[in-house]
ZADRENNU-589243 format. One record per residue (C-alpha): residue in three letters; x negated, y negated, z. Coordinates in steps of 0.5 Angstrom, whole numbers, plus 2048, in hexadecimal, padded with zeros to 3 digits. Example, Ala and Ser with C-alpha at 12.3 -4.5 7.8 and 13.67 -1.06 7.14 Angstrom:
2
ALA7E7809810 SER7E580280E 
This chain:
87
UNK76B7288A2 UNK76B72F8A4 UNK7727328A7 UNK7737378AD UNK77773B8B0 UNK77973B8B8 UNK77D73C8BD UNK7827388C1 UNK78373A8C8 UNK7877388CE UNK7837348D4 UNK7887328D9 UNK78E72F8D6 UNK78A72C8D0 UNK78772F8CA UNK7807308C9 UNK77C7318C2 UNK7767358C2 UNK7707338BF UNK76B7378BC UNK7637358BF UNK7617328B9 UNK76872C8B9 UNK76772A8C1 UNK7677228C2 UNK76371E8C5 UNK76971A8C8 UNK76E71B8CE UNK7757198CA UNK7767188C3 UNK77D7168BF UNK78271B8BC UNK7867188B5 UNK78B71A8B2 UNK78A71B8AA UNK78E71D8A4 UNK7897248A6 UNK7897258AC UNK7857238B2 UNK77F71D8B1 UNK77B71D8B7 UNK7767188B8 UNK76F7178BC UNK77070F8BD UNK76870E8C0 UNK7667128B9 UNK76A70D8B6 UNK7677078B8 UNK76070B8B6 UNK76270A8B0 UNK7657038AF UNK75F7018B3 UNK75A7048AE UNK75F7028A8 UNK75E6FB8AB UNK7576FB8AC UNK7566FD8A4 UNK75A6F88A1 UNK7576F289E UNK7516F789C UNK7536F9894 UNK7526F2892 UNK7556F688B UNK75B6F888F UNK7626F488D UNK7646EF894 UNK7696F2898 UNK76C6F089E UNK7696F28A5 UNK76B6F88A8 UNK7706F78AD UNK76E6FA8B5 UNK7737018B5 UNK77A7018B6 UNK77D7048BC UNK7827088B6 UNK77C70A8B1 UNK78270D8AB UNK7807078A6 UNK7797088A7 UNK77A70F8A6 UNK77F70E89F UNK7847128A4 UNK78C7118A5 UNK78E70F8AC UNK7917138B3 UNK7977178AF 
């Protein structure tokens, strides 16, 4: 995954990041995680794309080991992302 760098500016009382033209979201709010790293920010509706798409696929490999089905996605996505929890 490519790496950029932008600026963080003020608006308002709060702090804003800006995102280069190619990086904009297709949502209105998001969650921000503390990690080890730094800050994990996460786009909850593209998350649930992902679940769905995964769930849709599972059963198809009939090849592939059984494995329990995917739970929905959690309010606090640091287990599914191997992330440490708030710091």
């Amino acid at each position: 995954m490519p790496t950029v760098t932008t600026k963080v500016f003020k608006s308002g009382n709060s702090q804003a990041i800006r995102l280069p033209k190619g990086w904009r979201l297709a949502t209105s709010s998001v969650e921000i995680e503390k990690t080890a790293r730094g800050m994990l920010i996460i786009d909850p509706k593209a998350e649930q794309k992902r679940v769905k798409a995964l769930a849709k696929l599972y059963g198809s490999c009939p090849e592939f080991p059984t494995v329990k089905q995917l739970p929905p996605p959690s309010k606090n996505c640091s287990k599914a992302y191997g992330t440490p929890g708030p710091i």
